[in-house]
C-alpha positions as CSV (number, residue, x, y, z in Angstrom):
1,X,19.4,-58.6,48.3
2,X,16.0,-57.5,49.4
3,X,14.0,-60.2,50.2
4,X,9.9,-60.6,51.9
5,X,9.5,-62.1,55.4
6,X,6.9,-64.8,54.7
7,X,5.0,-67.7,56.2
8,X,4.3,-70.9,54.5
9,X,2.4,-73.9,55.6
10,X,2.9,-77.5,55.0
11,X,0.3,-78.8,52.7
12,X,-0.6,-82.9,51.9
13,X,0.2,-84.4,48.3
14,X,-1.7,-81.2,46.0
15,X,-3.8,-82.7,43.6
16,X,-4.4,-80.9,40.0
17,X,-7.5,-78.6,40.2
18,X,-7.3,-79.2,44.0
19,X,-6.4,-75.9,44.5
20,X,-6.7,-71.9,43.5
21,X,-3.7,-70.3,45.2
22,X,-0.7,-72.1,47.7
23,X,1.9,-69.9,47.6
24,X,1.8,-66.5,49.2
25,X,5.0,-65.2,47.3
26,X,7.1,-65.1,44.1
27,X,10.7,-66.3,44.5
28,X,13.4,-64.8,42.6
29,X,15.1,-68.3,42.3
30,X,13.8,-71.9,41.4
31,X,16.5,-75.0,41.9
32,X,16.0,-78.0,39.4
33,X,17.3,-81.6,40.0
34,X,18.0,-83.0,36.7
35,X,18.1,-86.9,37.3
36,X,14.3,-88.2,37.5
37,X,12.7,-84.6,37.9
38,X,13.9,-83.2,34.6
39,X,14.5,-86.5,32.4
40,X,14.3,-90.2,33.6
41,X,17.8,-91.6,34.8
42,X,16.8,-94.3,37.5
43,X,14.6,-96.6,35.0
44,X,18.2,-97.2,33.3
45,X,19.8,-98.2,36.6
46,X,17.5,-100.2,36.8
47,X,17.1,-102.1,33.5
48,X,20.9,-102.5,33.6
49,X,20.9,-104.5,37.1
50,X,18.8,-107.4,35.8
51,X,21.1,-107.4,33.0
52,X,23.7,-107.1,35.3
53,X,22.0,-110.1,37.5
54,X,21.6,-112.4,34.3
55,X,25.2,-112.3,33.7
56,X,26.1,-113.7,37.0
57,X,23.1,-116.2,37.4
58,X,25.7,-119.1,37.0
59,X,27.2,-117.5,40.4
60,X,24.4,-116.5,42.9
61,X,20.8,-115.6,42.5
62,X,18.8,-112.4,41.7
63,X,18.1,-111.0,45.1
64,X,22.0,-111.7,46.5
65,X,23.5,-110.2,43.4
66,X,20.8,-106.7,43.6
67,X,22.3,-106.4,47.6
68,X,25.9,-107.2,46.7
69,X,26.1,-104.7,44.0
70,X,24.5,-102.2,46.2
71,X,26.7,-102.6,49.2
72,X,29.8,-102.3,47.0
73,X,28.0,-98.8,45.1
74,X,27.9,-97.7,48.8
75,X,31.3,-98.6,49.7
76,X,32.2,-97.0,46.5
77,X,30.5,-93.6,46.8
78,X,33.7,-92.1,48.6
79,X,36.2,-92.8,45.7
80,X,34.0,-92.7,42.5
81,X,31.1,-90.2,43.5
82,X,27.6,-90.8,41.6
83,X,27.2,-91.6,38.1
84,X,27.2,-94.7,35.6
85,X,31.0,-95.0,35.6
86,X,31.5,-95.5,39.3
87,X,28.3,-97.9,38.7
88,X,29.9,-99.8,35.7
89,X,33.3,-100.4,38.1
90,X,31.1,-101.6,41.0
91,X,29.2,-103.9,38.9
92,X,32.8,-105.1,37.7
93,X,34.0,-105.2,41.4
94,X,30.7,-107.2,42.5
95,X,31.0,-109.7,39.4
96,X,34.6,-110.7,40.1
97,X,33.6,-111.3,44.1
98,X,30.3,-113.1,43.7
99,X,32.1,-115.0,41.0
100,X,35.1,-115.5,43.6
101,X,37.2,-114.6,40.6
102,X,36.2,-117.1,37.5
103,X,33.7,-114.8,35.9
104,X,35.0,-114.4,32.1
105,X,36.4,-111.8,30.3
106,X,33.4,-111.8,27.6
107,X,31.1,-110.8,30.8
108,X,33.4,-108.2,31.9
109,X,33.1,-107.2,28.5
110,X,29.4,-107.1,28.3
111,X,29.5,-105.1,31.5
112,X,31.2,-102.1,30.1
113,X,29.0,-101.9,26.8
114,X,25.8,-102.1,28.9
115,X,27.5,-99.1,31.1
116,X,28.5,-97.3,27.5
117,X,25.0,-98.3,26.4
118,X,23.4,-96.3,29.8
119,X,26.1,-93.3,28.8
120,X,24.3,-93.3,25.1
121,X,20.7,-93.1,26.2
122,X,18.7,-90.3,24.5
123,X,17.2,-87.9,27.4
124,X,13.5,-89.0,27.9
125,X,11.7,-85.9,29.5
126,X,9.7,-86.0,32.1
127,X,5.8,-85.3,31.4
128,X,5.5,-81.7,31.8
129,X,9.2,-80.8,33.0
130,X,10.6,-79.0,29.6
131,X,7.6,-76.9,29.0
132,X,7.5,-75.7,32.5
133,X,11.3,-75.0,32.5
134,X,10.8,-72.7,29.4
135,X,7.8,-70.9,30.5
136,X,9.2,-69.9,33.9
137,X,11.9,-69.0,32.4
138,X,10.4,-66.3,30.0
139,X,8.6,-65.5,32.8
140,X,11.5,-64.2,34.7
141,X,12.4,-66.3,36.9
142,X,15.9,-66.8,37.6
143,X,16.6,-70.9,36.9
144,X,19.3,-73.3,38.3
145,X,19.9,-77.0,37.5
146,X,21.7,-78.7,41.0
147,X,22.2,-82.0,40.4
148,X,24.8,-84.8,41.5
149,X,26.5,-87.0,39.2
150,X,29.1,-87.3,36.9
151,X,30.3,-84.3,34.9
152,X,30.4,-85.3,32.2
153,X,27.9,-87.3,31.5
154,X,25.1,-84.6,32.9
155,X,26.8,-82.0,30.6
156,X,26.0,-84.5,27.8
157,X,22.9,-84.7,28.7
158,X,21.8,-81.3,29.3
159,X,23.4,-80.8,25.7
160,X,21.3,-83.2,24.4
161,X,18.2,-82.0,26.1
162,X,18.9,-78.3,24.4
163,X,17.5,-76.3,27.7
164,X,20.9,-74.8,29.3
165,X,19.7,-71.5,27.5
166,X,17.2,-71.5,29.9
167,X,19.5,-71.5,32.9
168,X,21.0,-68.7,35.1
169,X,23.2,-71.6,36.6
170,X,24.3,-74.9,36.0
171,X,26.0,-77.1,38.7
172,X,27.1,-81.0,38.5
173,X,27.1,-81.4,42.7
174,X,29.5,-84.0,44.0
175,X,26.7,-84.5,46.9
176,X,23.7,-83.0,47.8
177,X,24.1,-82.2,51.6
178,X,23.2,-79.0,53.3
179,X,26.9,-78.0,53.4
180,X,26.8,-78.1,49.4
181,X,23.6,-76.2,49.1
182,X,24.9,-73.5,51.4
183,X,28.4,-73.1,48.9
184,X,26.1,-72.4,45.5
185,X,23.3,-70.0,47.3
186,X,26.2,-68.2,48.9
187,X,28.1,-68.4,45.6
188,X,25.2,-67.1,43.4
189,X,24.6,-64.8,46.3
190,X,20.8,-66.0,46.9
191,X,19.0,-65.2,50.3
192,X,18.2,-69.2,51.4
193,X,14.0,-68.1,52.1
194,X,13.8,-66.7,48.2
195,X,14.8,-70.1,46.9
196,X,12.6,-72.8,45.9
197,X,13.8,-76.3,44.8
198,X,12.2,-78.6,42.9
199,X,13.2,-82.6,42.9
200,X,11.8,-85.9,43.2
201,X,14.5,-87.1,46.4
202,X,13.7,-86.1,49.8
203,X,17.0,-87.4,51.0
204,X,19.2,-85.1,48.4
205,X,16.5,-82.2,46.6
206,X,14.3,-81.2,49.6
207,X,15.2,-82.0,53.4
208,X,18.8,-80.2,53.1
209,X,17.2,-77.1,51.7
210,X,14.2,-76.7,53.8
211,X,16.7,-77.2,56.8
212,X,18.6,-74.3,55.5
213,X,15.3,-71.9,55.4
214,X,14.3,-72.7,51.7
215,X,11.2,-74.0,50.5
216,X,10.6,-77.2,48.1
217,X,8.3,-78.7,45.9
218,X,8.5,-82.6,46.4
219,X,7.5,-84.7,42.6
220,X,8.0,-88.4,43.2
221,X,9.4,-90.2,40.5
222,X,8.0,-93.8,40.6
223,X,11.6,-95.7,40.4
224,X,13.8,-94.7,43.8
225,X,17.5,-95.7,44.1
226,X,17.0,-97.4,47.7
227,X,20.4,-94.8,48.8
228,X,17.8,-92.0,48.3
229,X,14.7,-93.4,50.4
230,X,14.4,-91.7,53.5
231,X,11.3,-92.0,56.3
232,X,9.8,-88.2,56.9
233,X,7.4,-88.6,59.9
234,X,7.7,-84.5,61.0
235,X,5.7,-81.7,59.7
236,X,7.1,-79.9,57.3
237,X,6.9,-76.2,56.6
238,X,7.6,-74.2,53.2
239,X,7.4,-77.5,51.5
240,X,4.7,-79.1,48.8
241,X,4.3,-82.4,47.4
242,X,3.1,-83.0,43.5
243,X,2.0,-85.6,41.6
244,X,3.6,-83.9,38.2
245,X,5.7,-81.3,37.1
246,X,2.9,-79.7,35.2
247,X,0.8,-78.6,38.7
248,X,4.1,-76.2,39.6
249,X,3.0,-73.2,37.7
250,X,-0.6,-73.9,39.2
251,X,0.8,-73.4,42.9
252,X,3.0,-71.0,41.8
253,X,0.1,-68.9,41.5
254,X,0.4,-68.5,37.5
């Protein structure tokens, strides 16, 4: 695959109308988280852990049940991967600890429907994120979703969300390390410097890519799972940072 040699420096946080033209190139691929950059996902993490913390308030308080359940979703990870049904087991695991084994059945209960309740929720796009999907897309660009969690419940949701027509390539990543970005771009047979990613974790969407010679388009989302929060002191190259999903085109040069 033929490919430009090109140079591209680190800007700060680009603001909209802060700029005419960033981007000295047009990639032949563009990479998509789908949890928080596409639709909202962490907002219902975190409504269901104060749920999750008013069940047990006969046991422990707020803050020691939010850092239990966490530690035991670490310790977890390995076994049940990402996703709300690792999540609902680890809330299960954390209630019957805390509780040191006399938390009811009817609370046990309530945890799995507020996990099948989080399984349920309608996709809520992200300002901006489905319009730009579809425009790039009839603009030629070739488009892939990489995104961890479950399988299933990420296929639900990008049938729900009615934009896998938009897609060269959809892939449900067990993790996001370099190692697992390598595999697809090898797979899908994409030279590393004509990819772009788009996502809102530096930890998972951009470091590992940029590390592998790609570029990346940073978009916050303002609710972080605290596994995804990373410190990033070093200047980066080939790498942007956006306030929304509806500046990309802008520094895409469109």
């Amino acid at each position: 695959m033929s490919a430009l040699v090109f140079i591209i420096c680190w800007f700060p946080a680009a603001k909209k109308g802060s700029y005419k033209y960033v981007m000295n190139k047009k990639y032949k691929w563009i990479g998509f988280d789908a949890d928080d950059t596409i639709w909202e996902n962490e907002t219902f993490f975190r409504e269901t852990e104060y749920q999750f913390a008013k069940l047990l308030s006969e046991f422990c308080d707020e803050q020691t049940i939010m850092q239990e359940l966490y530690k035991t979703e670490l310790d977890n990870l390995k076994d049940y991967g990402f996703g709300i049904k690792g999540f609902m087991l680890s809330m299960i695991e954390t209630a019957i600890r805390l509780s040191k084994g006399k938390v009811g059945i009817d609370k046990i209960s309530c945890m799995i429907e507020l996990g099948k309740c989080m399984l349920n929720k309608p996709v809520k796009f992200i300002d901006g994120s489905k319009e730009v999907i579809e425009s790039l897309s009839k603009k030629g660009y070739k488009l892939v979703v990489l995104t961890k969690g479950d399988l299933l419940d990420q296929e639900r949701k990008l049938s729900k969300a009615n934009i896998k027509q938009y897609f060269h390539h959809i892939e449900i990543m067990s993790d996001k390390q370099e190692a697992n970005y390598n595999k697809i771009l090898e797979h899908l047979n994409i030279e590393a410097r004509d990819f772009l990613m788009i996502g809102n974790s530096l930890k998972s969407d951009i470091l590992p890519v940029l590390n592998l010679g790609g570029s990346a388009v940073h978009i916050p989302f303002h609710t972080t799972w605290v596994h995804e929060e990373v410190e990033n002191n070093k200047k980066l190259e080939n790498f942007w940072e956006l306030e929304q999903m509806a500046q990309l085109e802008e520094v895409l040069g469109l």
